[in-house]
Structure formats: structure tokens, C-alpha cells
N, C-alpha and C positions, 0 to 999 in steps of 0.2 A: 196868687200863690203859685210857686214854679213845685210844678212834680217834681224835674231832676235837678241835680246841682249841677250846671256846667262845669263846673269846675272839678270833679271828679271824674275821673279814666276805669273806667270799666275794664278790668283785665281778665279774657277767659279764662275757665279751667286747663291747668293741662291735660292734654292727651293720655290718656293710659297708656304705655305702652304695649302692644300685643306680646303675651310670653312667645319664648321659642317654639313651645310645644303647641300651642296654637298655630304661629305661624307654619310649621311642617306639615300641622294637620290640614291647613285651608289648601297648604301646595301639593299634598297626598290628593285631596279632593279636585283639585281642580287637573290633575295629569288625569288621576281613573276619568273625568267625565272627556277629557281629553280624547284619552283611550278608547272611552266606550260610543263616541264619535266614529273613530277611525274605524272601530272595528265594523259598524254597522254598514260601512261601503266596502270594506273588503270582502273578495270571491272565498271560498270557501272549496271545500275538496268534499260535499255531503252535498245531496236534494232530500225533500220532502215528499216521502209519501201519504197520500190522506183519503178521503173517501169519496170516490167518483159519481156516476150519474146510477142510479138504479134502473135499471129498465125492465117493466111485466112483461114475460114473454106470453101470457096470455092477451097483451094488450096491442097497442098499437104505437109505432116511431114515425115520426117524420125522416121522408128521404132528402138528401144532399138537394134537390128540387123544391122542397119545401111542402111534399104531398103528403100526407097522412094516410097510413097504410097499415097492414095486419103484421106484427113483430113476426108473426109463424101464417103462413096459408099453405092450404093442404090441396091441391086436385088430384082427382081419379081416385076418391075413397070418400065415403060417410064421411061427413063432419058434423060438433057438436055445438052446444052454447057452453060457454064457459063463464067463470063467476072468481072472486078473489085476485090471490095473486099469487104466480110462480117468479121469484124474481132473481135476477140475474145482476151481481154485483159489479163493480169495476172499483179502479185503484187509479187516480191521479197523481203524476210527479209534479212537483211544482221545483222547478228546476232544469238546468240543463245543461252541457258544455259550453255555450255559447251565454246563458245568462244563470249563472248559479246566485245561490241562495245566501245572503248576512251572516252574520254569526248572530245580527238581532233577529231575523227570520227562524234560524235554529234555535236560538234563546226561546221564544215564544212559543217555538213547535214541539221542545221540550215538556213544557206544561203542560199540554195538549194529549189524552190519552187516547183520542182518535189519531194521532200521525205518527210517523216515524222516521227518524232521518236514520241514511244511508249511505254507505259510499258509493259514488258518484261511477266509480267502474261497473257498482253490481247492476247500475241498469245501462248506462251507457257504455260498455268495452271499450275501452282505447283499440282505433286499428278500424271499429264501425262505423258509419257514416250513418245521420239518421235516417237517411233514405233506406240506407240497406236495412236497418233496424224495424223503418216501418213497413220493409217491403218483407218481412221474415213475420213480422206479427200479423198482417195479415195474412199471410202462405197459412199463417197456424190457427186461425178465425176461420180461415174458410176450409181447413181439414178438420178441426173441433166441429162445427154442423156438419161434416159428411159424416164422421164418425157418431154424432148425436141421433140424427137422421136413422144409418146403419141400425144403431142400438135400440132405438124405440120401435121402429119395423119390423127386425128381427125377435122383441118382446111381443109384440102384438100378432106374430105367426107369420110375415110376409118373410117371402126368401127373398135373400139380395145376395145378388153375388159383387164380385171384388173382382179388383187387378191391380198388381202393384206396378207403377208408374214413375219412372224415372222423373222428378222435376227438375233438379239441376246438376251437375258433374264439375269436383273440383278442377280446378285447375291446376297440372302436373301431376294428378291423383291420378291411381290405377289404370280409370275408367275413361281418362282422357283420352279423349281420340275414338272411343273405340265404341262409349256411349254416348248418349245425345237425348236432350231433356224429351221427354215423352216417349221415349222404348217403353213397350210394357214388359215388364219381367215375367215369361212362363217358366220357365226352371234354370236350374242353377246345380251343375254336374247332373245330368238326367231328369233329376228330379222335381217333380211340379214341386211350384211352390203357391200354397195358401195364404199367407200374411209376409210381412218385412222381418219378424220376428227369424221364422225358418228361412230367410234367405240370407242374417247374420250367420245364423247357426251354421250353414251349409259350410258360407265364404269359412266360420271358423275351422270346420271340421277338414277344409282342402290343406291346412297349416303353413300354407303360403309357397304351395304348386298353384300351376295357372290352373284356372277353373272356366266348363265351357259355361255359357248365360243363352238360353233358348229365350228371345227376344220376337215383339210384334212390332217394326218399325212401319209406321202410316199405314199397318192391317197387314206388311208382311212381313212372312216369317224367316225369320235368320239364326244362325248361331254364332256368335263371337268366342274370342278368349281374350281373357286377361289375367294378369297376375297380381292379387293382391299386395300390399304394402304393408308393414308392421306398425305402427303406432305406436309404441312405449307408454306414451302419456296416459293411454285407454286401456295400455296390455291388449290391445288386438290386432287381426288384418283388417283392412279396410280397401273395399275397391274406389271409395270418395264419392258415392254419389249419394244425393237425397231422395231418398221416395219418400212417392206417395200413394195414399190408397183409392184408387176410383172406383167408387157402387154404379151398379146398374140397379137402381130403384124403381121397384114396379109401381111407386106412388110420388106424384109429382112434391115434393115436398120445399117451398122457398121461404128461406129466413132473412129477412130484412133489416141489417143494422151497421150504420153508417159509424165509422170514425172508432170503431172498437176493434182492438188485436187482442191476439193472444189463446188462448187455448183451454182455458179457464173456466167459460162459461158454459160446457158441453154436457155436460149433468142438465141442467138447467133447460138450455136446447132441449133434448131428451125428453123430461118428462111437461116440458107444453106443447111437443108433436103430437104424445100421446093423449092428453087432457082434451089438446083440439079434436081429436080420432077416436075418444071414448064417449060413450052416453053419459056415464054417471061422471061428476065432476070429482077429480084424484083428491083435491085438495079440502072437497066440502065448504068451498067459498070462504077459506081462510086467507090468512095474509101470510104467505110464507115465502120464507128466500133460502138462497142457498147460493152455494158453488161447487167448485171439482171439475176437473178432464174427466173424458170418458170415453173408452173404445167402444169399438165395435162389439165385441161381448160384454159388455157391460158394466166392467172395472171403470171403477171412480178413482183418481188419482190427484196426491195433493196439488198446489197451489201455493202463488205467493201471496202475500199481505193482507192475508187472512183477517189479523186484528182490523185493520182499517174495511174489511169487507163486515165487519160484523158490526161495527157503526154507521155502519153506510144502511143495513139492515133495520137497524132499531129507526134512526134516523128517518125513514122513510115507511115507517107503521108497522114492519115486520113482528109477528106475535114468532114463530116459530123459523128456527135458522136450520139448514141443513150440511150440514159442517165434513170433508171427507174425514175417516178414523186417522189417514196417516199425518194430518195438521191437528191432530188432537194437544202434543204435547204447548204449538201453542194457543189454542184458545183456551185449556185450562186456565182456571185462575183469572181470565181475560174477556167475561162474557160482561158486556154492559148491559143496565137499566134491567129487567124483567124476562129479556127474549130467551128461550125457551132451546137450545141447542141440542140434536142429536147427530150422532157419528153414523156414517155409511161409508159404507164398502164395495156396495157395487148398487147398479136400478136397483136391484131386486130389496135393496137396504132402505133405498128412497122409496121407493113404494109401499113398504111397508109401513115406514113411517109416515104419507102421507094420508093411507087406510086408515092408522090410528086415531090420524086429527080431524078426518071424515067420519069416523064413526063413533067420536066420542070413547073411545078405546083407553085403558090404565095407560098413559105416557110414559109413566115411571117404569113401565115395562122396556123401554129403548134405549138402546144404546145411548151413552153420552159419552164425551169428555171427560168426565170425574167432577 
């Protein structure tokens, strides 16, 4: 018995043919995926900010040598035990002039309420080089701990005195020629001067007559003149140089932290000189973080990427975050998971709120955010 008939020809079905609107749709899909191909190697004019390494300044860092060491050591004063955590935020770019970020990278980082993309001028300037960049964030890491140093010292009763120090002089500015990195500034027209502050004021007040500068070069004494310069852009004169402030601290005080810029962390510095220098512990063996600049009296001052510092926070076991009032507008609304934010305005605001959490004190009494 034959299954098939040889003799019959099998003819397939025809083809459907694809409607038009089909075929535009498969060639709509097939350009986007096209598209979304190209776009994920293409450079982009944005980096990503996100949340960097947390470091206890009550704790201990590895150095550049690989040694494991005290974040804060204190000699020629009492020191204490300390418990918890004071922590000290950072902010990573992932990004660069040289290797910038997808548009699939930003696609991603978009979704991500830990990061933030940015334009790519506001951390790199066109005109900077990253060398000058990283050589200016650290100039400002190692003025943020003299200035931390300063302010915790001068809390706990030690006197420290000051001298404002020339660190660099523009070039073709005022000062050119006539100052030289390391002059220490004793007055400006007569008059001693205390801080960089009154030595703006001074230059403002000569209205751009030459002004004399009573100067310490290598321990001797001299007086110069120069005539400042107008600036438009600032609305001031300006003689172009940078200072800086050098303590003479009666207590040896060295902070150890490798590969971190910027000026940010000096609140923080602050109050783990003093947790290491007090008996009872500030924090009451909590887990607390925070950030803010901070001078030598004691002003807290904002900070960039705050959002991405207060994930960085949580992330890392933070119960209570220490937030400056003048970044308030953005961490409202912006506080993730549980953590507990208050606003400060100067130590004296940090401290207070760390007594609170040491003593079991109404929280709801402190300052916040809203």
C-alpha cells in the first residue's frame, strides 16, 4: 500500500504578503535598534555623579604604602576611646574629558536616584588640566583639616594663632612680581590683619590706589606696594594672589587620607579631633555621617552632591546624617530609606545635635530640612 501518490505535485501555500504598515513598522524598529546601537558608543557632553567611598573619621585608612593607620591621631594632648561612627562622605565622577560617559550610561544613571548627571564643564572647566584640578583639590583637603584642626581647638579652649600666607600669585595679576608664594601677610595699608577676609576688605576699601602689604619673606620683614586691578566679572579689585591660612597649633594634630580633594569634609574632620580629645564619646556610639566646610570659627558651609552624599550615608549603616542648613533646599524631599537628617549651621549646631543622640534627647527638637 503506497502512502503517497507519485503522481500528484504538492504545491505550497502562498506567502502572505507583509501589509505596508507592517513592513514601516519592522523598518521603524529596526533603524531605533540601529540608533540605539550608535548612540551607546557615542561621547556625550555630561559625567555621572554617584556615591564615593565613606570613610570613619573615628576609624582607621590604609596609606598609599598599604599601612593601616589612625584616620585622626592627636599628640601632646589626652586622648580618648572612641565607639560608632563620625563619617565623612565623598562623591565619585565616573566620567571624564578624556573618557566620557554613553548616552546608554546616562540612560541608566537616569533611573538611579543615587546619581546625577552633569555637565561636564561643571566639574572639569575647559582651560584646566586634571593635574591643575587635582593639584587645587588637594590645596583645598589640606586647608579643610587646618581649618577643621583650627575650629575643634579653638572649641575645646586651646589658642591657635594664624598667618595669612601667600600660596600662589597670578600671573600678570597685581601681585606679580612683587609677591612670591609663601610671603606671610602682616598688614595691608597699616593695618594688621587677622583673617583673608579683612585683607579683601582692606584691598576693597584703597578703591584701586596702590596699597602698602607689611609682608614676612623667609622670617623677614619688608613692605611692598602694589596696585590692585578691577575685575568686572567679581565687581572687585583684586591684587591675584591666593592665600592661605597657617595655625600654629599647640597640639600636634595629623589626619591621614589618601586620594581625597576638596574641602567638604571639614565639619567632619572637626568633630572626630574632638571625640578623639574628649572623655565621654560625642556621638554615644552611634552611626552617624555627615558633611560641610568649615572655618576656623566655626561656620559650616554648603557643599556639592549632597543628594549622592546622603546615599552614600544610608548605604553604609548611617542611622543619623548631618546635613549644612544652607544645602537644605536640596535635601528636602531627597532623604532616602529611614536616615534621620538634621540642619547645622556652625560646630556649635553639630554638637548639639550629636549630645541629642548621645543622650537620648526629643530629636524632633532639631533643626531639619522640612
Amino acid at each position: 500500500m503506497a502512502l503517497f501518490d507519485e503522481n500528484v505535485t504538492v504545491v505550497p501555500a502562498p506567502r502572505r504578503r507583509r501589509s505596508r504598515g507592517t513592513q514601516v513598522g519592522l523598518w521603524a524598529l529596526v533603524v531605533a535598534l540601529v540608533t540605539l546601537l550608535a548612540l551607546t558608543f557615542l561621547p556625550t557632553s555630561y559625567v555621572i555623579e554617584q556615591p564615593g567611598p565613606v570613610y570613619n573619621t573615628l576609624g582607621t585608612v590604609q596609606t598609599s604604602d598599604g599601612e593601616t593607620v589612625p584616620l585622626i591621631e592627636v599628640a601632646g594632648a589626652p586622648t580618648y576611646e572612641t565607639s560608632g561612627a563620625l563619617d565623612l562622605l565623598t562623591v565619585q565622577v565616573a566620567g571624564s574629558p578624556e573618557r566620557r560617559p554613553s548616552w546608554f550610561e546616562l540612560a541608566m544613571a537616569w533611573f538611579d536616584p543615587s546619581r546625577a548627571i552633569v555637565p561636564i564643564e561643571s566639574v572639569f572647566p575647559s582651560g584646566v588640566t586634571s593635574e591643575e584640578r587635582s593639584e587645587v583639590n588637594a590645596a583645598l583637603m589640606v586647608d579643610s583639616q587646618a581649618e577643621a584642626t583650627a575650629a575643634a581647638l579653638t572649641e575645646l579652649g586651646y589658642d591657635v594663632g594664624t598667618a595669612e600666607t601667600v600660596y600662589s600669585v597670578g600671573e600678570g595679576s597685581a601681585a606679580d612680581g612683587v609677591l612670591v608664594a609663601g610671603d606671610v601677610i602682616v598688614a595691608v595699608g597699616g593695618q594688621d590683619v587677622a583673617d583673608v577676609q579683612q585683607i579683601r576688605d582692606l584691598v576693597q576699601d584703597a578703591d584701586g590706589a596702590a596699597v602698602a602689604i607689611d609682608i614676612l619673606r623667609d622670617g623677614t620683614p619688608m613692605t611692598v606696594s602694589l596696585t590692585p586691578a578691577f575685575d568686572s566679572e567679581s565687581d572687585a579689585w583684586l591684587i591675584g594672589v591666593t592665600l592661605t591660612t597657617e595655625y600654629d597649633f599647640p597640639v600636634d594634630v595629623t589626619i591621614q587620607l589618601d586620594n581625597v580633594g576638596g574641602p567638604s569634609a571639614g565639619m567632619m574632620f572637626a568633630l572626630g579631633i574632638m571625640d578623639v580629645m574628649t572623655p565621654d564619646q560625642l556621638n554615644g556610639g552611634a552611626e552617624v555621617a555627615g558633611t560641610g566646610t568649615i572655618t576656623a570659627d566655626g561656620v559650616v558651609g554648603a557643599i556639592g552632591g549632597i543628594r549622592q552624599k546622603l546615599w552614600g550615608a544610608l548605604n553604609a549603616g548611617a542611622e543619623y546624617f548631618l546635613a549644612p542648613d544652607s544645602n537644605c533646599d536640596e535635601v528636602a524631599g531627597n532623604v532616602p530609606g529611614d536616615l534621620q537628617v538634621f540642619a547645622v549651621a556652625t560646630l556649635d549646631d553639630a554638637l548639639a545635635a550629636l549630645d541629642a543622640i548621645r543622650t537620648d534627647a526629643d530629636l524632633s527638637a532639631l533643626p531639619t530640612c522640612g
